[in-house]
Every structure is written in structure tokens, then in C-alpha cells.
N, C-alpha and C positions, 0 to 999 in steps of 0.2 A: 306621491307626496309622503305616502308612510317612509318610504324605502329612503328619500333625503331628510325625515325627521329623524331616524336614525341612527343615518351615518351622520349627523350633524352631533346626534349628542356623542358619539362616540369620538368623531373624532373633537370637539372640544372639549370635550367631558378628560380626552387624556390629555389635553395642552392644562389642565385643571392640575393633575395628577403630578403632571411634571414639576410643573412651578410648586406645587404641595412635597414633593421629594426633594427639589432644592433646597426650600426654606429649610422643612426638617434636617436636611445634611448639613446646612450651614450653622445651625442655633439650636440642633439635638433636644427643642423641648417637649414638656413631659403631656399628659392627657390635658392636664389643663387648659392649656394653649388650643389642644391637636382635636379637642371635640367642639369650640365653636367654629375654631378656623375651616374646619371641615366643612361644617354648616353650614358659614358663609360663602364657600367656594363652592357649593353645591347650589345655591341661593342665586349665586351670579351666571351658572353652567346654566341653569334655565330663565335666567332672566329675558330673552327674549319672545319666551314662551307665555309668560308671565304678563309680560307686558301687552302683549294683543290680547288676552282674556282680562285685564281692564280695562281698556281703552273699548272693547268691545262691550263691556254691560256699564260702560259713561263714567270712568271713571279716569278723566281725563287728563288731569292734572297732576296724579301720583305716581300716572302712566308715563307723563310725559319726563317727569322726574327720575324715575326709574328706567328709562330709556335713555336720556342723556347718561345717566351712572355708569348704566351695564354695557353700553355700547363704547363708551370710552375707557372702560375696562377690558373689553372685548380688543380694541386696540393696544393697549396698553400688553395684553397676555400674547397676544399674536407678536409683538414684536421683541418680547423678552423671550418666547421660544424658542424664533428666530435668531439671535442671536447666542442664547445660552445652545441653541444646537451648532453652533459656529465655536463655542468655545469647547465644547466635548469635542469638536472634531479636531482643535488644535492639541488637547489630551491626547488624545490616542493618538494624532503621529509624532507627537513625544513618545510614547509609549513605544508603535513600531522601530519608530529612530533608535531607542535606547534598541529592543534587538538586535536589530540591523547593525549595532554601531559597537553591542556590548558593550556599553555605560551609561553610568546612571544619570538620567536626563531629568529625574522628576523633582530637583532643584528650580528646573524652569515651569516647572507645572503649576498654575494659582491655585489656592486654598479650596476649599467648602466654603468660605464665608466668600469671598472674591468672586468666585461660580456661581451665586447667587446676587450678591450686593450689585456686582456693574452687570448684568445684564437688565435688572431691575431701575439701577439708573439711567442706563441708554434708553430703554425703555420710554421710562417715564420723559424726560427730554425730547424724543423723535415722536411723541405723540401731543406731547405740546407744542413741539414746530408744527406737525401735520394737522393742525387743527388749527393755524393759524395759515397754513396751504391754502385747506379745504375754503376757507375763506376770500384767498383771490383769485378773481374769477378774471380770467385771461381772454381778450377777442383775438382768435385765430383769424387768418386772413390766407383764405387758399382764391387763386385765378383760375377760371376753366376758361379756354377761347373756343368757339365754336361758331362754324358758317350757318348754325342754323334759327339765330332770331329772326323774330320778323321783321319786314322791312321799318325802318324809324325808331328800333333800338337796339341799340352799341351796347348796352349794359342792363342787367337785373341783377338785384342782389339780394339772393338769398340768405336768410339768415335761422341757421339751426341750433334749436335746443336739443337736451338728450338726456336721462336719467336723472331728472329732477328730483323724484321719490318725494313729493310734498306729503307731508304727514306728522307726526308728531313733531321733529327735530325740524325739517326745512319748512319753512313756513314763518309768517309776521318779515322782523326786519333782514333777514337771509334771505327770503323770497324778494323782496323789493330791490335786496341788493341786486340777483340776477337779471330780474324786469326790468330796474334800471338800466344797466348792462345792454340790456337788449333792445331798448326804445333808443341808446346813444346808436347802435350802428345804424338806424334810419331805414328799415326794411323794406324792401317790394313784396316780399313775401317772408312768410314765417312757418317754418316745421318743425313738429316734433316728433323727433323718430324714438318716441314710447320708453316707457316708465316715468309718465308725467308727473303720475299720484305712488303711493307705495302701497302699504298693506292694510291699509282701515282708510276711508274716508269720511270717519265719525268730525263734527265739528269744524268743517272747513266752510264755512259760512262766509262771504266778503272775499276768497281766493279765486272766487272766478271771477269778479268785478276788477280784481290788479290786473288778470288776462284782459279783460275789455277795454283795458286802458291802449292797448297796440292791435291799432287798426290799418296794415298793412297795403296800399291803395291794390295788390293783387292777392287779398284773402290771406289767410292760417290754416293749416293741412297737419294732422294730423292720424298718425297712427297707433296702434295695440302693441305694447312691451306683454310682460311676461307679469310684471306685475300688476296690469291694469287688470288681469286673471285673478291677482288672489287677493285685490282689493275688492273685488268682485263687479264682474263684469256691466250688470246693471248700473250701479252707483258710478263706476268707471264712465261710461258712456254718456249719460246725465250731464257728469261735472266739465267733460270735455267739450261738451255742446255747450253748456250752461258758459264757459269760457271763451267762443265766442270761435270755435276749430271745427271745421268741415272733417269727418273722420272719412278714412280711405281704406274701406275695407274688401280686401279683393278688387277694387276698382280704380278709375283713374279719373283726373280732369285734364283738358284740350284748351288751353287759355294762348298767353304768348307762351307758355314753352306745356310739355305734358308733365303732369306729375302723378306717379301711380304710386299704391301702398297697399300693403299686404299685411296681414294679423302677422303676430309673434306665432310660432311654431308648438308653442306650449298649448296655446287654444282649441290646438287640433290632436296632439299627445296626450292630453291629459283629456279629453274626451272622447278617445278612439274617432275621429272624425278624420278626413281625406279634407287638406286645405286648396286653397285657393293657385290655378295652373296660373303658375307665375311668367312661363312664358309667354303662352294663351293671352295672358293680358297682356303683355309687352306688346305682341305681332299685334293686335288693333289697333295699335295707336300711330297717329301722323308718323312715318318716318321722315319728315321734313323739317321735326320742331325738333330742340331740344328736350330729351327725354330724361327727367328725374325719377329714382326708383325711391322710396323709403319705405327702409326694411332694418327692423330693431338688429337682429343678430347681424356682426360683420361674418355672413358666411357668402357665398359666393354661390351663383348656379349656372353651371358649365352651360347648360343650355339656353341660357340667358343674355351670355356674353353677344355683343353686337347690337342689343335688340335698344340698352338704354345706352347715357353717354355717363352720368354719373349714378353712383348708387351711396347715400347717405345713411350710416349705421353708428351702429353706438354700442350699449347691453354692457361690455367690457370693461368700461370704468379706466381702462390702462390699468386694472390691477390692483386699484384703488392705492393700497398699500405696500409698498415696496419692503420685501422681494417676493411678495406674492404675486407680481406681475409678471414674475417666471414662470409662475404654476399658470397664471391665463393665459400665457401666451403661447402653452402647448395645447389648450384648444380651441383656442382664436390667432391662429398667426397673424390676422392685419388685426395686430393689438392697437393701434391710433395712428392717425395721417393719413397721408395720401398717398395711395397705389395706383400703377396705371395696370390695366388686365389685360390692356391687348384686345382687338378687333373693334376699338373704337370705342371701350367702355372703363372708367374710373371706378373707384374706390372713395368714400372720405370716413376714416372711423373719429365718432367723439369721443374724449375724455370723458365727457359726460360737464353736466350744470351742478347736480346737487353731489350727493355722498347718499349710498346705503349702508343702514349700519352703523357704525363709529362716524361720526363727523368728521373723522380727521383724511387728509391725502398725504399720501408719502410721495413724493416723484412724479407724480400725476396729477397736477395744478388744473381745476376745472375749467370747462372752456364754453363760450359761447363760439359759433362758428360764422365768418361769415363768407360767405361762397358767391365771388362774382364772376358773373355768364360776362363773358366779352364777345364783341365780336372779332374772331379773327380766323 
């Protein structure tokens, strides 16, 4: 935890830096300016830090204030670095071309003030579109066919949540929205493959009651993300029950189809513990039923393959924010949809229901899922 507190301030602490060197290059001004500006750019580099040690001694309301701010800020600075590093790069091959070409190219070069001004306004626009993304909430609709229901049914329909992060930001009329969302596809069953809650569960009073409201006629199954860890695991477990979800830890259930689910990865790393044999658990179960795995990370286990027929994941967000969905997807390759793996067994990653973070989605429109077993 030290070692990602860290690199978090470092590496936002420089996207801080940069945008503080643009502006200076662009408007040259003097201390006046450059000792509060600093102040406050230091003030929003720890805001998230800031904001769980008020929400944590009840102070919930300034938190939640200060979290909508810093986290739409937080958007806001990720995508003006992103593209102010797309405009230094069209610099410099100006610059090499002028080499290369011996002439002078830097008539086509934009200013200090331009180098700062439109990356700032791209910025501020793609994060008030993305906040107006994060808000619709899309039903995916994947078919799986399979000879293995039981006999007298043609169809179940699962339907999956995934990365809700309820907490300061999702929650009230947001959360009702996805609920909504979720009671319209009419479910046989309901999962959530983990990050239900985020990082405090201070004050969620009445949020496990909108859960009771979907009584699915074959139960709600859920599993452990990574953040039901640092929301801490007790209160996590509580509010999960308290919402009305059968947790599936290392274990499975044998109904009309199997459904088995494993902790997030984190549970066991960040306690030096040895997790739960995931294949171990597969080989028990009916090979004659359809077999669901939920397992938060889309990672895959070679020794795995055969044993289920789908495996439903999430963790990824698609990235949340585009084009950092390039940077996840070099260490999540099945970044969202549907994979087939070979020897009988699927793939489905989510988008995810809520937002971590910044409320806002660039390119990765949040999704409810719903997944019909046919038979065929």
C-alpha cells in the first residue's frame, strides 16, 4: 500500500507540475500568482488523500464536496496531459522535420499560450461529455448456448453488475438509476463480480434496502473486488449480506446451473496468505450443469480452462478514461466483451456499473450485462 501511495503521488504530483509549467510558459507570471497557484495545485495532488480522512472522522458532507471537486479535477488534469503530450510530440517532429528537411518549420509550431489554452479547453469539454457518458448506463446483451440446462429450461438470464464503487459520489439518484437499469432486464439471477462498495462505507444507511428491492426468483451471488479490501473487509461483508447477496468465497452453489466465486487476489497479497485452489473448486462441481465462475480480475487460469463454460469479470473499467484504456489494456488484454478461450470455456469482461474516481467515462459507457444461457 506504501509502495502505490507513492507512486501515486509521484506520478500525479508530476501531471501537477506540468500543467504548472505550461501555464507559467504561457502568462510568464510573477510570485504573486505562482505562491497560491502552487498551493492550490498541491491542495488538489492530495485531495484524494484528504478526502478519506474526512469522510473517515464523519465528516461527510465537505467530503463528499471535496470529492466530487478533486476528482473532476483529477479528470480534467489527466486529459489535458494527455493531450498537451500529443501536442509536444507534434513539436518535436516539427523540430526533427526542420533537420531532416533543413528549414525552418517553426512557423507551423503553436505558441506558449495555444500549448496551454486548447489543451485546457479540450480538456475541460471531453470531461463534461464524459460525465455525461458515465451517466448512461447501457444493457449489454451477450447469448451463451449450451446442452447443459436442466431439463424444462430453454433459457436463464443472468444478469451482471460490476464496479459500482458505492460511496461518496455513486449513491442516492445514480444508484437508483443503475437499480433501475437492473430490475428493467427482469433477472433469474443476479451477480456481482466485486467492487460493489469503494473505500469508506461510513453512512450508507437505506442502500442496502434499493438492493432488497431485486429479488431474483434464483438468488444474488456475489463476490470480493479489491476494494471491498480497503473499504474494509468487515463492513464490506455486513453491507453485502445486509443487501440481501449470498457471498461466494472460495466456494460454489449446485442449483439449475453452478455458480462458483473466488476473493479478488488483493485479499491474499496484501496479507501474505495462499488463496483459494481455483481449480480444486471447479473439478467438484457437476460436470453436467452449466458452470459460471465470478472472478473480479479478467485474468485467466490456464489450469482452469475446460473446467467452467463462462467466466464473468470486470476490475478494468475499459479504462475508464480514454486513452488510458491503452495503458490497461497492456495489463488486462481481455479489456471488455466477449472471448471465447478454447476447450469449452468463455470470457465476458464488464465495463463496469459505476465510475472510480472522476465520475466521468471517456469511451467506456457503463454497462449493465445481461447474459442469456440458451439452450442449444
Amino acid at each position: 500500500m506504501k509502495l502505490f501511495f507513492l507512486s501515486f503521488i509521484a506520478i500525479y504530483g508530476g501531471m501537477h507540475l506540468y500543467a504548472f509549467l505550461k501555464a507559467r510558459a504561457a502568462f510568464a507570471f510573477g510570485n504573486a500568482v505562482v505562491v497560491p497557484l502552487v498551493f492550490l495545485l498541491i491542495l488538489m495532488c492530495f485531495t484524494p488523500m484528504t478526502v478519506r480522512m474526512m469522510e473517515s472522522f464523519g465528516y461527510e458532507t465537505p467530503a463528499r464536496v471535496m470529492a466530487f471537486t478533486g476528482y473532476i479535477w483529477m479528470s480534467v488534469l489527466l486529459l489535458f496531459f494527455s493531450v498537451g503530450l500529443a501536442t509536444d510530440l507534434y513539436r518535436l517532429l516539427l523540430y526533427l522535420g526542420g533537420l531532416l528537411s533543413r528549414r525552418d518549420l517553426s512557423v507551423l509550431a503553436p505558441g506558449a499560450k495555444a500549448l496551454f489554452l486548447v489543451p485546457l479547453f479540450l480538456s475541460l469539454v471531453l470531461t463534461a461529455y464524459g460525465y455525461l457518458e458515465a451517466r448512461d448506463i447501457r444493457t449489454e446483451r451477450v447469448i451463451v448456448k449450451t446442452a447443459k440446462l436442466p431439463p424444462g429450461i430453454d433459457k436463464l438470464t443472468v444478469v451482471q453488475i460490476s464496479d459500482m464503487h458505492i460511496g461518496l459520489i455513486v449513491r442516492g439518484i445514480r444508484l437508483a438509476e443503475m437499480l433501475d437499469e437492473v430490475k428493467n432486464t427482469k433477472p433469474d439471477i443476479l451477480v456481482s463480480t466485486g467492487d460493489l462498495v469503494d473505500g469508506q462505507l461510513n453512512n450508507l444507511n437505506g442502500v442496502s434496502e434499493m438492493f432488497k428491492g431485486i429479488n431474483p426468483p434464483y438468488g444474488k451471488f456475489a463476490i470480493l473486488g479489491n476494494h471491498e479490501f480497503y473499504a474494509g473487509l468487515g463492513q464490506s461483508l455486513d453491507f453485502m449480506q445486509q443487501s440481501g447477496f449470498r457471498l461466494l468465497r472460495g466456494d460454489a452453489v449446485s442449483g439449475l446451473i453452478n455458480i462458483a466465486g473466488v476473493d479478488d487476489d488483493v485479499l491474499f497479497t496484501s496479507w501474505l496468505q495462499k488463496g483459494p485452489n481455483e481449480m480444486e473448486l471447479l473439478k467438484g462441481l457437476h460436470k453436467d450443469r452449466f458452470t459460471l465462475l465470478l472472478k473480479h480480475r479478467p485474468v485467466i487460469n490456464p489450469d482452469s480452462l475446460g473446467l467452467f463454460d463462462l467466466q464473468l469479470s470486470g476490475h478494468a473499467h475499459k479504462g475508464q478514461i480514454f486513452p488510458f484504456s491503452l495503458i490497461v489494456k497492456l495489463r488486462f488484454p481481455y479489456l471488455s466483451g466477449f472471448f471465447n478461450l478454447g476447450q469449452g470455456s468463455s470470457l465476458y469482461v464488464s465495463r463496469g456499473t459505476g465510475t472510480w474516481g472522476p465520475p466521468v467515462r471517456l469511451m467506456a459507457r457503463p454497462e449493465v450485462t445481461v447474459i442469456e444461457i440458451t439452450r442449444g
